[in-house]
N, C-alpha and C positions, 0 to 999 in steps of 0.2 A: 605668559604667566611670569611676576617676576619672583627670581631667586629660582627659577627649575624646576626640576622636580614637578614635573606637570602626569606623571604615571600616580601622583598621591592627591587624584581628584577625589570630590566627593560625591562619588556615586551610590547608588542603594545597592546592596550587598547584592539581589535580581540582578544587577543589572550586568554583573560580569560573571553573572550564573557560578560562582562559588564558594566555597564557604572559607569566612576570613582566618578563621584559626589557622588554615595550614600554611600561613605569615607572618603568625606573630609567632616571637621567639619568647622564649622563658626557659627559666635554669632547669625547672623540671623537664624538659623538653614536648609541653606543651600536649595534645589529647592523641593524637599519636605516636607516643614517646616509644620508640624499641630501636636505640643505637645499636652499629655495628660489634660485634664481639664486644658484647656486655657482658656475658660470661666470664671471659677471659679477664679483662678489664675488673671485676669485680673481684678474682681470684689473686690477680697481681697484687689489690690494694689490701685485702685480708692478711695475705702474705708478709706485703710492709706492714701492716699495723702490728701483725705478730711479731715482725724480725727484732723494731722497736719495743716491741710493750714485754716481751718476756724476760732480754737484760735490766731493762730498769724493775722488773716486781724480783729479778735474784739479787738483783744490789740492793733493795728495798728491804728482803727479807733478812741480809747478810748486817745490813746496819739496823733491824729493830731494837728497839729494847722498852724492858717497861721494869720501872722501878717497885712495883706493886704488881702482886697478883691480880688478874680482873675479878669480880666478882661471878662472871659464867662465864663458861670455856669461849674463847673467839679462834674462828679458823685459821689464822696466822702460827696459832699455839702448836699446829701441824708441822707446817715446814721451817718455822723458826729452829736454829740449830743454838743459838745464843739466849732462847728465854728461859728465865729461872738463873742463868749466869747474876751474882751478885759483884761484877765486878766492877759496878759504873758505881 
């Protein structure tokens, strides 16, 4: 066979009696997807999204400002320490 790769015949799925999904790859990891320490792994990435995302919403919150009242309450009006400052 030229160029190799003679194990990528075209055989009918019968004929090597199994079922081809658990060959093919995909990012989901395919129909029986349960990687090793996914727990953990799940836990790490929560952990960095938080380490990340909670200094940038206190810097976020520390430089608000709004020139104009809103017209209904927004939850920022909570932890902003600078709204209602007129000093911009």
């Amino acid at each position: 066979m030229a160029g190799g790769g003679d194990h990528h015949g075209h055989h009918a799925d019968g004929a090597h009696g199994g079922d081809f999904r658990t060959k093919v790859w995909s990012m989901s990891g395919g129909p029986y997807c349960r990687p090793k320490h996914w727990k953990r792994n799940t836990a790490i990435a929560m952990a960095g999204i938080f380490l990340i995302c909670i200094p940038i919403a206190m810097k976020s919150a520390e430089l608000e400002q709004r020139p104009h009242h809103p017209v209904r309450p927004i939850p920022s009006q909570l932890w902003c320490k600078n709204f209602g400052n007129k000093e911009y």
